[in-house]
N, C-alpha and C positions, 0 to 999 in steps of 0.2 A: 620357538626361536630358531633361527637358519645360524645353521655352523654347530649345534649341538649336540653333542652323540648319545643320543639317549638310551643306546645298548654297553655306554661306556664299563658302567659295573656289570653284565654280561662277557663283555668280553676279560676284564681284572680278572676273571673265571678261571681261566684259561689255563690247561694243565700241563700244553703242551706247547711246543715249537710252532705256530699259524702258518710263518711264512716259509718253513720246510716243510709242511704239511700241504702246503700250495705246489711245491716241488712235485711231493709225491702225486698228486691228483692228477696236475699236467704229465706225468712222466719219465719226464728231466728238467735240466734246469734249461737245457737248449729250448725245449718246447715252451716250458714256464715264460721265461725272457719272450720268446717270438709272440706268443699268445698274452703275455700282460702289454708288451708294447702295443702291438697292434689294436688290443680292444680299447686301450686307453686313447690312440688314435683317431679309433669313428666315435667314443663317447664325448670325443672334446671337438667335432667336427658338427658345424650345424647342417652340414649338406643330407646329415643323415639322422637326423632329428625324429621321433614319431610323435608329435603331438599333435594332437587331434585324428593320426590313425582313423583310431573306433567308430569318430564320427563321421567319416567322408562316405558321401554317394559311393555306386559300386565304380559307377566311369571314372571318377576323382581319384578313388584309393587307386584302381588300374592304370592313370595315366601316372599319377605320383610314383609306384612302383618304377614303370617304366626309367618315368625323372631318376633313378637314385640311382636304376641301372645302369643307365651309361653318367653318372656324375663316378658311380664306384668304379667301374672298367677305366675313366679316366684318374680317377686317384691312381687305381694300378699303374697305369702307365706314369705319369707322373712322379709319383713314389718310387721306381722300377721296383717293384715287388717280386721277388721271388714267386714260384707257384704258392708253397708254404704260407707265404704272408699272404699270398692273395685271396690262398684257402684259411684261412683265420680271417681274413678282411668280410669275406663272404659270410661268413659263420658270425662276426662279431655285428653287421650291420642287420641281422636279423630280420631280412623279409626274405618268405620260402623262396619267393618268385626268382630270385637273385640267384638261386644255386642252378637253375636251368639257363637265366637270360646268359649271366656273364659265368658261367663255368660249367661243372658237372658233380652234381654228389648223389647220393641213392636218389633220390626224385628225378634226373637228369641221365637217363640210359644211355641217350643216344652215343655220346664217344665210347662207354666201355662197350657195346655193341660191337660197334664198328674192330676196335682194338682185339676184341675176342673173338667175333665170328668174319670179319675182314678177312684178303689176303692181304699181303706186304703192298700190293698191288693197290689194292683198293685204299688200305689204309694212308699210305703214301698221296692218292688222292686228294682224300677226304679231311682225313684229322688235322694237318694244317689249317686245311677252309674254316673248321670249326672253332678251333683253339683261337686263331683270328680274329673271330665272332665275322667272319663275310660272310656265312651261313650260319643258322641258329636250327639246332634238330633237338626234336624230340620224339620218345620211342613210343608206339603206336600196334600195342598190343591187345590191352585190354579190349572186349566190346561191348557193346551194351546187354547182351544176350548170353556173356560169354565172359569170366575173369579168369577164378583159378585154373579153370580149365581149359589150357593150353590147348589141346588135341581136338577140342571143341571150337574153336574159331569158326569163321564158316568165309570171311573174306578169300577170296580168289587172287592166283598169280596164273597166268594161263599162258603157255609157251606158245607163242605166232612165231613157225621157222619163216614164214613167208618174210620177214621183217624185221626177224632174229631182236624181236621183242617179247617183253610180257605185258599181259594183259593184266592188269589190276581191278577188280571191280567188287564190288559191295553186291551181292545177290540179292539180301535181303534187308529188312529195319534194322533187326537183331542184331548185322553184322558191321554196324555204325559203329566204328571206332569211339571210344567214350570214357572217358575220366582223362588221358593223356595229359601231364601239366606242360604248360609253354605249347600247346596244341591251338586252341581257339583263338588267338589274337597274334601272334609270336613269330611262330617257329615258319622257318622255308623253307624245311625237308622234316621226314622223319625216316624213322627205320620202321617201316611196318612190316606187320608178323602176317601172310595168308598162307592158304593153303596150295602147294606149289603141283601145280595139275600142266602135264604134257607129257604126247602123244596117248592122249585120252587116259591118262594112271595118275590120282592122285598119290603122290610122296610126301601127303605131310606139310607141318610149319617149318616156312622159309623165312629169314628175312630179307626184305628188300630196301634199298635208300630210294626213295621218290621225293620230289622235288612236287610240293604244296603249292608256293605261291613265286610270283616274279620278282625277280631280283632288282628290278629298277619301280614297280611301281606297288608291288608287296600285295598284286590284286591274286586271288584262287585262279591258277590255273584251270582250262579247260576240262572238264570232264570233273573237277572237287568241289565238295558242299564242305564245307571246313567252319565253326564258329564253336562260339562259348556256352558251357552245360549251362550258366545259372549260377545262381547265388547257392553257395554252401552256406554250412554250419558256421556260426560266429562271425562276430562285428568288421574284423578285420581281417586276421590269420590266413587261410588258405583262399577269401577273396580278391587276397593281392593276385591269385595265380590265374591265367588262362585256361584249366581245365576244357579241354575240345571235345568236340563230337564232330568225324569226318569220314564221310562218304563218297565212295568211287564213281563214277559213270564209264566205264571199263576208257582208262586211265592206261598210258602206255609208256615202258618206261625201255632205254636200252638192257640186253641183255647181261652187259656186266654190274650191273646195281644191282645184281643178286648177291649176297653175303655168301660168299664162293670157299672159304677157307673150308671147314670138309666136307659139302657136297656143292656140285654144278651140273651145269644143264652144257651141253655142247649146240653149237651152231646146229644143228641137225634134230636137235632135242632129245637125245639121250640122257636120263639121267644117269650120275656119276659122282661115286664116294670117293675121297680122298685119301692120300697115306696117313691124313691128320686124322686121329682117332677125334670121333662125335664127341668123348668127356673132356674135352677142354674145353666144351660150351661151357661148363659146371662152373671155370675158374671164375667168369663174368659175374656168376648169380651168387658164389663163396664171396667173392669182393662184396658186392651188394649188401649181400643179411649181415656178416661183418660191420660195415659201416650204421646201419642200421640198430646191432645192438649198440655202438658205443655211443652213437646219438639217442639212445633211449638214458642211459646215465648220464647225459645234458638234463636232458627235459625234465626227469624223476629229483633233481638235484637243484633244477630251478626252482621246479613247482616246490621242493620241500625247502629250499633257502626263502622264500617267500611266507610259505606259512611258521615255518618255525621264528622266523623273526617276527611274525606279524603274534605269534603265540607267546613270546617273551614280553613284549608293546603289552597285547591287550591282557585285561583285569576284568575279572568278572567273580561275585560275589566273596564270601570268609573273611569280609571285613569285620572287625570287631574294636568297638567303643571307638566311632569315627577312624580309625585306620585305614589304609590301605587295604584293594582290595586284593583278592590270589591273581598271582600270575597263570594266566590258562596254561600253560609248559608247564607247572607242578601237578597239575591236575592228572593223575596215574589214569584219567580213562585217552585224555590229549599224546602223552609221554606212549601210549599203547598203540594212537593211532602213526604218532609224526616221527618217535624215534626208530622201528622198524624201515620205514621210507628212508630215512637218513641214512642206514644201514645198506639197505637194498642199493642207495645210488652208489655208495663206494664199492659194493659188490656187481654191481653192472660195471663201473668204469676197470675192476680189477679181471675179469673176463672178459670184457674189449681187448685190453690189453693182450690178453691171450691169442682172441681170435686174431688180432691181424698180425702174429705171429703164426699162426696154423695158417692164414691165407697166405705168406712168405714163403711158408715151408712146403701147403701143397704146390704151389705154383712152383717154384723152382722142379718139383719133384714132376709135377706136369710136362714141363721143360723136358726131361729128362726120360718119357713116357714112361714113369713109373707111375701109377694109379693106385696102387695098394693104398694111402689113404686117403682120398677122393669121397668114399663112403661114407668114412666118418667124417669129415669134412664139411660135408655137405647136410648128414644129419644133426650135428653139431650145432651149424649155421641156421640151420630151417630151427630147432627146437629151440634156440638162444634168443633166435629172434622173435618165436613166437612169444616165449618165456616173457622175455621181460618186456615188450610193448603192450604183452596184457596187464603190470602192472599199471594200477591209477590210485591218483590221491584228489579227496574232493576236500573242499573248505567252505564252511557255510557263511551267513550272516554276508559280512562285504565283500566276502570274496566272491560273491556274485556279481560284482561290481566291477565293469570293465578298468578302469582303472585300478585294481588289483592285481592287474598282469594275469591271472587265474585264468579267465573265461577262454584266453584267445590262446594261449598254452596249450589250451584242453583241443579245442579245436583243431589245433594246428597239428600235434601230435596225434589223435584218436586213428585217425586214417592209415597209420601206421601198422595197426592191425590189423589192415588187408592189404595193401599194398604191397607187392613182393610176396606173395605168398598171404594165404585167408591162415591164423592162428592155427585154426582145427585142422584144418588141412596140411599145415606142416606139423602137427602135433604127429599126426595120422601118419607121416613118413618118416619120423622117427622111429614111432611102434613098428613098421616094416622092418627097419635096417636092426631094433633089437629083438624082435623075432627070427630075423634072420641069424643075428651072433646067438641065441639061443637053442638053436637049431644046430647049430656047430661046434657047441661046447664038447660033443662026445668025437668031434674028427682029429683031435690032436692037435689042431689048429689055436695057438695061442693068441688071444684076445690079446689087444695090446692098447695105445693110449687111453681114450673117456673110458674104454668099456674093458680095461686092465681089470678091471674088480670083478668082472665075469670068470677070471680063471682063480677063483677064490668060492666058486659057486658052491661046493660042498659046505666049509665052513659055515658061508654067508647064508646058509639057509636056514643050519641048525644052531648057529651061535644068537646068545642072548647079552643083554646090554647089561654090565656087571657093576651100574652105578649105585652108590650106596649112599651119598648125602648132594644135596645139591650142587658144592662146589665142583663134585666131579663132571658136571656135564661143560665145563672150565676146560678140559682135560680135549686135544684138536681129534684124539686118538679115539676117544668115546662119540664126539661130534659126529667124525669123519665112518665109524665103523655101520653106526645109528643110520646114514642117510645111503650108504652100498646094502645095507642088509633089506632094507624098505626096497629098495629100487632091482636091488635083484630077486627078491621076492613077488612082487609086483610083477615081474616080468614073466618069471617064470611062470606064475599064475593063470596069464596070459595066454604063453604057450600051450601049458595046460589044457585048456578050455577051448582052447583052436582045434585041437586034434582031434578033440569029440565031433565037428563038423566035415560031412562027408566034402563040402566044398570050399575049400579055404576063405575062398573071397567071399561065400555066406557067411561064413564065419566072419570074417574081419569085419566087415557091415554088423554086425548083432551085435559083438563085442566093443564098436568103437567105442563106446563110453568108458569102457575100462584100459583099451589101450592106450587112449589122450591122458589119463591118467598115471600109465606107467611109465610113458615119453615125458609127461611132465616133472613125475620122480627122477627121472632119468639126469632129466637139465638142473632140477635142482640141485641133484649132488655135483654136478660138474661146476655150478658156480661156489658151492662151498667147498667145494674142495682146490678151487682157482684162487679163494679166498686166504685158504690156512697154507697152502703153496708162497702166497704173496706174504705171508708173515715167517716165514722159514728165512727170507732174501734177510740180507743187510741193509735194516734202514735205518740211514742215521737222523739226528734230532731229538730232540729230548722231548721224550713222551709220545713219541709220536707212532711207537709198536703198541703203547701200551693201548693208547685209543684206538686201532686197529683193530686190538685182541676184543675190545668191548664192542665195536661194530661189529667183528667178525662172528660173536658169542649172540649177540641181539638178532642180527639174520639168520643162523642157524636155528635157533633158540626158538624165535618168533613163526617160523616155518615149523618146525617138528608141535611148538603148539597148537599151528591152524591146521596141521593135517595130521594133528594127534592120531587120529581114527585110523589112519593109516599103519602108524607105529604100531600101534595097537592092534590092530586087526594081523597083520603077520606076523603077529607073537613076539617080535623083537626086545619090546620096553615093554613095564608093566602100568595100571594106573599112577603105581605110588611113584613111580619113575620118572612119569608123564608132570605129574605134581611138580616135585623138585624142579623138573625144566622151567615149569611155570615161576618157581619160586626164585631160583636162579634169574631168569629171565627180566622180575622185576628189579633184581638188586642191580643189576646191570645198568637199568631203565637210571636209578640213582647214578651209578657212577660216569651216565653219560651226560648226564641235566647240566651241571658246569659249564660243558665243554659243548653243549651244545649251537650256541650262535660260532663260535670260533669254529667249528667244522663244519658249517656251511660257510664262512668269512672262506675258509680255504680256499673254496670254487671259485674263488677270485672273479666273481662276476660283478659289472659295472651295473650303476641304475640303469643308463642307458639300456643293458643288454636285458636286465631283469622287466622292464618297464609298468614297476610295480608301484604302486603308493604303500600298500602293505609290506613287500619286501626291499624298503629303502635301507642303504645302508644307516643311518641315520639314528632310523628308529622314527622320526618325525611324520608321525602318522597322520592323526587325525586333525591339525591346520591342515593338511595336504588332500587328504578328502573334501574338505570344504570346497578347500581353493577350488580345486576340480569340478567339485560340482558344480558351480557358476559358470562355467564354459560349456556348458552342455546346450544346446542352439534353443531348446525349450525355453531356456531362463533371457533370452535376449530381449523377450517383451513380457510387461508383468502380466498382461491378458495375453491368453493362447491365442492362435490364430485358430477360427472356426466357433470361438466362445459366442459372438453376435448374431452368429447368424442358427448357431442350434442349440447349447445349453439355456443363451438368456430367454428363448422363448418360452422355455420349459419351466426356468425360474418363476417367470411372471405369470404364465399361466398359475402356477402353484399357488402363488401367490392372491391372484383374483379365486382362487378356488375356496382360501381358505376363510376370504371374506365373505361366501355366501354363506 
């Protein structure tokens, strides 16, 4: 029946304030207000509709794409939006392709490029042309031969004094620019990343702005092989985007479309470093993983507002004498998989939170060329982001079913894992920067913000966890002591076993399996401990600390259970200890079941933005599957197309077979 809430007694549940809980998630209320009006906006706007999505050709979903690009760019204008609402407009109308076409957000480099490694000169240029949209760039780093590794590039920028140009050229396959979004179809410049070689000395990766295609008739300039990789993973998600592959024929661009802010090339071709210190590149790629973690607690909070509603809906067996059957969400193995994820998203969005306050404070301090913490900033950034993009949540049975919102979720977000940095390989620069603070514990040098718990290293080594019944792992003080003793143990360990090798960096190669390990301890505690930080604040609303504390107690809790071995292994906690957590941990799992659909209701996301049949507000699931399924292009004729001309032969042959 349409109009009927069939999570109504789900939400009766409710133990807490919903609509200050929504507060909390956005922010403030300032963000709340911008972020409900605006999504409430494209969901009530048909220009931005996705029905039928999943089904369209790839040329169809690419031109649709396009279509909504400039239908949104004209809402903005129309609407005069603010950047703010425009950056919510973009976020709420939910195709990747859109954060490159009409704006910039981590998949979109090209403007913080330009803003970071630009002069005033250059910027002043350029970043009008952009913000405009009368040029459309995208960054052009990655190669096909070549990702995390930067230093590995192999594309050429080759200094001509004779013509006070560079030379741009692809040497070889490998060094084919490749994955780029807004690259293959799009874009009419990028910032591409080569190797910047004059008076015969290679200096390294440069960036340069080169101009792709013509501005009047959008054809590849001379000397570029410019187009699209192909069909990725999933029905829709990252097929809306251009992903390119682009290739030089030495490609010549003037002299000041070098990214000049701290090195340059003179008329004469000398090279030349600036007064701008090199680490202000760092601030661009701190922006970057920043954004990057708080859009991972979108997506972990969609995917889990999906299932957890779609887990209240459906019933499956403990019927007795004709009754009703269980709610899958009581079922303690469901509650094991979906309330930890629930958990995790509110502890992702409460360390977003953090980081784009560290990315405020380093940048300012940047500003100011103070660098002191820069280090941790940046290992911060690389281990957060690698942290939580490696989480994932599957859902079986229909949630294989594109209209489940599931499938293209997964798609859309999976890539996240390497982009901006491959997971392991920032794991792998974390372990550096705490081998380094571990190295230094004996200089007098006081450790100070994430890795403050390093100047506790005595204690943290030989103290043990003094819990004696389950409630105490309740206790932020036992939590928070549990996850510095792991992580400084781990580390130390580490250390340890490094100095046995006569070569460090043999060493660091032998050990990486154990260092990814103690960088992942490392991030863990920084998000629990950002967590039990976030419960200290003043939050008003009724009940609205108290479900905090049971999320906060469920990701802790759920974490020291799955890396028990750990706990365990550096002596910290004992079995019986390890127990109680466990046993804590399910009572938890009860006191969250209530309150469960209402703390996903908080994310205040629209169907629109969900585009789920299983995570309808609604609850009105399975007419909505049906319906659906009859618009799938199969069901348009009751005979398939190709039935006459190859199954029916097969039929009747079988058929004369059986009569001889």
């Amino acid at each position: 029946m349409e109009g009927v809430d069939y999570l109504a007694d789900e939400r009766n549940k409710a133990e807490f304030d919903v609509d200050e809980m929504k507060i909390v998630w956005a922010g403030s209320r300032h963000s709340f207000d911008v972020s409900d009006r605006i999504s409430k906006l494209v969901a009530n706007d048909p220009g931005f509709s996705k029905e039928g999505r999943t089904m369209l050709p790839r040329k169809e979903l690419f031109k649709n794409t396009l279509k909504k690009a400039a239908y949104a760019w004209k809402r903005i204008i129309d609407h005069r939006l603010s950047e703010e609402e425009a950056t919510q407009l973009r976020r709420w109308v939910d195709e990747p392709a859109l954060q490159i076409f009409i704006g910039y957000q981590p998949l979109g480099m090209f403007i913080p490029a330009i803003k970071g490694q630009g002069t005033d000169k250059q910027q002043k240029k350029w970043l009008p042309l952009a913000h405009k949209m009368q040029i459309i760039g995208c960054y052009a780093q990655t190669e096909l031969g070549h990702g995390s590794n930067v230093q590995g590039l192999e594309t050429t920028a080759t200094f001509d004094p004779q013509t006070d140009e560079f030379v741009i050229h692809s040497p070889t396959l490998t060094s084919s620019k490749w994955w780029p979004g807004g690259l293959g179809k799009v874009s009419t410049h990028a910032v591409v990343y080569a190797r910047l070689i004059t008076d015969g000395k290679d200096y390294g990766i440069n960036g340069f702005i080169v101009q792709l295609r013509s501005l009047e008739d959008h054809k590849p300039l001379p000397g570029i092989t410019v187009g699209d990789i192909g069909m990725k993973f999933g029905n829709g998600a990252y097929n809306t985007m251009d992903n390119g592959v682009l290739r030089f024929d030495h490609v010549r661009i003037p002299r000041d479309q070098m990214l000049m802010r701290v090195s340059q090339v003179t008329k004469e071709g000398k090279y030349v470093q600036s007064d701008i210190p090199r680490q202000l590149l760092y601030g661009t790629m701190v922006y970057v993983r920043q954004t990057i973690v708080a859009d991972a607690s979108i997506a972990m909070s969609r995917a889990v507002c999906i299932a957890t509603r779609y887990s209240a809906v459906r019933r499956q067996f403990g019927s007795q004498n004709g009754g009703k059957e269980t709610q899958v969400i009581d079922y303690k193995t469901q509650q094991n998989r979906l309330f930890p994820l629930l958990a995790s998203a509110y502890a992702f969005r409460f360390v977003g939170e953090w980081l784009k306050w560290l990315y405020t404070d380093v940048t300012q301090r940047l500003q100011a060329n103070d660098f002191s913490t820069l280090p941790e900033a940046h290992a911060c950034t690389a281990g957060l982001k690698s942290l939580t993009t490696t989480a994932t949540a599957l859902c079986g049975g229909h949630g294989y079913l594109c209209s489940s919102g599931l499938p293209e979720l997964f798609a859309v977000y999976v890539p996240a894992c390497t982009y901006e940095g491959d997971n392991v390989v920032l794991q792998l620069q974390v372990a550096r920067f705490l081998m380094k603070t571990v190295s230094q514990l004996g200089s007098g040098k006081k450790p100070v913000g994430t890795i403050a718990y390093m100047g506790r290293i005595e204690h943290l080594m030989q103290c043990h966890s003094d819990v004696k019944q389950a409630k105490d792992w309740l206790k932020p003080s036992a939590i928070l002591e549990a996850f510095e003793a792991r992580a400084a143990r781990m580390s130390v360990a580490c250390a340890q076993n490094l100095i046995k090798f006569d070569n460090p960096e043999e060493g660091f190669a032998e050990l990486a399996a154990d260092l990814v390990e103690a960088a992942v301890a490392h991030c863990q505690l920084i998000v629990v401990s950002k967590f039990i930080e976030k419960l200290q604040q003043n939050i008003p609303g009724k009940g609205i600390k108290q479900q905090l504390e049971v999320l906060c107690g469920i990701y802790s809790l759920f974490l020291l259970h799955k890396h028990h071995g750990d706990f365990l292994g550096t002596g910290y906690i004992t079995s019986k200890q390890a127990s109680l957590a466990n046993e804590q941990l399910r009572a938890l799992y009860s006191q969250l079941r209530p309150n469960a659909i209402s703390l996903v209701d908080a994310f205040n996301y629209t169907d629109h933005y969900l585009d789920s049949i299983l995570g309808r507000y609604d609850g009105n699931v399975y007419p909505k599957l049906y319906e659906a399924a009859w618009k799938d292009p199969l069901n348009e004729s009751d005979v398939a197309d190709g039935f006459h001309d190859y199954i029916r032969p097969i039929i009747k042959q079988q058929v004369r077979t059986a009569r001889l």
